[in-house]
Every structure is written in structure tokens, then in C-alpha cells.
C-alpha positions as CSV (number, residue, x, y, z in Angstrom):
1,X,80.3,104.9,40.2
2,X,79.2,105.3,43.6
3,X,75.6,104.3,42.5
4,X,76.7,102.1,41.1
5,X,78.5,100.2,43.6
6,X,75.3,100.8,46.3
7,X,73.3,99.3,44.0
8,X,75.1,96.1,43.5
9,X,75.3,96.5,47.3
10,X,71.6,96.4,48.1
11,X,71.1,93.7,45.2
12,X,73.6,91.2,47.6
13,X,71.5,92.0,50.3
14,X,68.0,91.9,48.8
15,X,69.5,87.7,47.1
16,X,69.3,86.5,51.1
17,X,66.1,88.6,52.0
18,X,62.7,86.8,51.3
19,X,59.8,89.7,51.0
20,X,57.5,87.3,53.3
21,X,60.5,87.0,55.7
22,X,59.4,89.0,59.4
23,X,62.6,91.0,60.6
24,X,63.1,90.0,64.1
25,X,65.5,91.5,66.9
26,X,69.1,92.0,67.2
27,X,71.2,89.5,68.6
28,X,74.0,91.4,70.0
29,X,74.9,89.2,72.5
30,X,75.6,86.3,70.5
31,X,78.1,87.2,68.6
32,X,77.7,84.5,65.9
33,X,78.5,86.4,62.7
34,X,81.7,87.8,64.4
35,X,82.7,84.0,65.5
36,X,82.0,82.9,62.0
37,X,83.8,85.9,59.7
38,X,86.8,85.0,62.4
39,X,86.9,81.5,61.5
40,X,86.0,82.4,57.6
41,X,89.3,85.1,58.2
42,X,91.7,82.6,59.4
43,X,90.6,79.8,56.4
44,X,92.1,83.0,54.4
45,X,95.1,83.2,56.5
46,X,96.0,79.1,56.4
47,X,95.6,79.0,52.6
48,X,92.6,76.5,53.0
49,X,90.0,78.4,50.9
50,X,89.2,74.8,49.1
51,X,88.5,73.0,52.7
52,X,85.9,75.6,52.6
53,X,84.4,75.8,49.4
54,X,81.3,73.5,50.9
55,X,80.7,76.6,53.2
56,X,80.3,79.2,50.5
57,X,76.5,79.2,49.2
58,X,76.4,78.5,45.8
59,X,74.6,81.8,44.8
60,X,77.4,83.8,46.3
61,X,78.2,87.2,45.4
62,X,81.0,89.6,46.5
63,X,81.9,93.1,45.4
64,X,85.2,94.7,45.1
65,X,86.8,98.1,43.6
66,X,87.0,96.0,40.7
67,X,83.8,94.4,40.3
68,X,81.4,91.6,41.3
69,X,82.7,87.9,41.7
70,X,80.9,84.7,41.7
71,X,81.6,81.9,44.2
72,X,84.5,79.7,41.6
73,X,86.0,83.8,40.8
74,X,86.0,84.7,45.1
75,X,87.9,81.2,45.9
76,X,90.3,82.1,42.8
77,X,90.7,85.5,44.4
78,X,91.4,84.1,48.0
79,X,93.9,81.5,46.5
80,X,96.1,84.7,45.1
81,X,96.2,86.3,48.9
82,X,99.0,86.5,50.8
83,X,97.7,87.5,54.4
84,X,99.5,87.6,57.2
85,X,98.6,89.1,60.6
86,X,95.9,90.7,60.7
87,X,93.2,92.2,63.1
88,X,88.9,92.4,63.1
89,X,87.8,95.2,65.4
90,X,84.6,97.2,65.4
91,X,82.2,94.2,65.0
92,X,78.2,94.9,64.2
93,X,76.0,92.2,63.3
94,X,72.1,92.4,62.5
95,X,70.4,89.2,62.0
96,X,67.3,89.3,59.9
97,X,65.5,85.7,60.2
98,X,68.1,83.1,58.7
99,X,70.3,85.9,57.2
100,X,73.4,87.7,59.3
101,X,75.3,90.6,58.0
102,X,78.7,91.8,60.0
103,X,80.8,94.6,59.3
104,X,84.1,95.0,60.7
105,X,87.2,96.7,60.2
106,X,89.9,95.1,58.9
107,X,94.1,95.9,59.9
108,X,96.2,93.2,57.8
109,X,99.3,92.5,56.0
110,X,97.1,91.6,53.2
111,X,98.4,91.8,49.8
112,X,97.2,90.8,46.1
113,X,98.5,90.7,42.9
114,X,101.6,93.0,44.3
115,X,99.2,95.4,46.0
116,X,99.0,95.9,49.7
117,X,95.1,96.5,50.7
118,X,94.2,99.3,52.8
119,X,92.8,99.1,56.0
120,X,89.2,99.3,55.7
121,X,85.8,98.5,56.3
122,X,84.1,94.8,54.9
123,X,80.7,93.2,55.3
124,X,80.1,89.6,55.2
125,X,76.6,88.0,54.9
126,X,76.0,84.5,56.3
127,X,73.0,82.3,55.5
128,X,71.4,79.2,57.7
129,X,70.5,77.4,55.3
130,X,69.5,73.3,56.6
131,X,71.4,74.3,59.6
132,X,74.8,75.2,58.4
133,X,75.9,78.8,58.1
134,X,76.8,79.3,54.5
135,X,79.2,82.2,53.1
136,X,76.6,83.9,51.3
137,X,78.0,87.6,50.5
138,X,81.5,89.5,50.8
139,X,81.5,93.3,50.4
140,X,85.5,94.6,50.0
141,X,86.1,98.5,48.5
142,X,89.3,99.0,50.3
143,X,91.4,100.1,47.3
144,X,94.9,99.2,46.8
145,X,98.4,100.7,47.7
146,X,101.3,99.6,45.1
147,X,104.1,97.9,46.9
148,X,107.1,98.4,46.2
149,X,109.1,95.4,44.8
């Protein structure tokens, strides 16, 4: 399963990566991918997932414990969650050419389906693509903790 899951990993990383692309240098101080996941974080929070949609690339791909979703399947999924406060901490961002991936720990009051989501570790990939930062990847394995109803 673990294999399994890396390799559906590095297959949403290697979408956004052209073989002719040059890797260029960190840009730590710029903190773009961290602004963006924020702003992509709080579209979550609001409910406004649709007001978004034009900001999700259409070759989109996330992975959760349960699988691999599709952008139309990911703005299903964000419709059904409840989030409320929440916290991103531990920020790191590489940038390779017009491709940025962030990971960042997530605290949150975040629940789906009845299930309260773990605090854990995400990635999100953003893609310049005609000079707007697209959604282009969301990486989730926090498993779930059954509320109690």
C-alpha cells in the first residue's frame, strides 16, 4: 500500500514537471506557495470552493487514504467539509521553473463525512500557467478519527 501510495505520489509530481524544464533555485524568501495554499485554505473554510473552480488546473490530481480524485471529485470533496479554525505551520516550498510544491502541517477542526481529520502533514502543487497560479495537485493521508455523534 505504501508503494503504492509513493507512486501515485511521484506520478502528481512528475504531470507538472517537463523533462526539458532546468531546475532553478529556491525561493525561500518569497513565500508565494505559502500565500497561495493560505488563500486556497480559507476558499475551504468560507464554503466558496465553486468561486474557485477557475483556479484549479483542469488536469488536477489529489490523493487521499482513500484514493485519487480528479478536479469535478476534489470540489465534490471540499463541498462535504466542515472546517473551522484551523492552523498552517511548518511551511517549505521548492519551486521548480513554473511548478511550486508546499508542504505544511495542518491543525483544524476539519471534519468529513462524520470523521474528524487528524492533524497532519499535506502538499499542494501550484502551476503558472499564462500567468495565473493554478491548483494543480493536493496530497492528504491524514486518516480519520470517528466522531462521536
Amino acid at each position: 500500500m505504501k508503494k503504492l501510495i509513493l507512486s501515485v505520489m511521484a506520478l502528481c509530481l512528475l504531470f507538472f514537471f517537463s523533462v526539458n524544464e532546468k531546475v532553478t533555485a529556491q525561493d525561500s524568501g518569497s513565500k508565494l506557495g505559502e500565500k497561495l495554499t493560505n488563500e486556497f485554505w480559507e476558499v475551504i473554510k468560507d464554503g466558496t470552493i465553486e468561486s474557485f473552480a477557475d483556479r484549479i488546473a483542469d488536469g488536477f490530481l489529489s490523493l487521499h487514504p482513500d484514493g485519487t480524485r480528479h478536479k469535478p471529485e476534489e470540489i465534490e470533496l471540499i463541498k462535504g467539509i466542515k472546517l473551522g479554525e484551523y492552523e498552517l505551520t511548518d511551511f517549505v516550498e521548492s519551486r521548480i521553473g513554473n511548478t511550486i510544491m508546499v508542504t505544511y502541517k495542518v491543525t483544524s477542526q476539519e471534519e468529513l463525512a462524520g470523521h474528524k481529520i487528524k492533524e497532519a502533514y499535506r502538499m499542494t502543487i501550484w502551476h503558472l500557467q499564462n500567468d495565473v497560479w493554478l491548483l494543480g495537485g493536493h496530497c492528504n493521508l491524514a486518516g480519520f478519527v470517528k466522531t462521536e455523534k
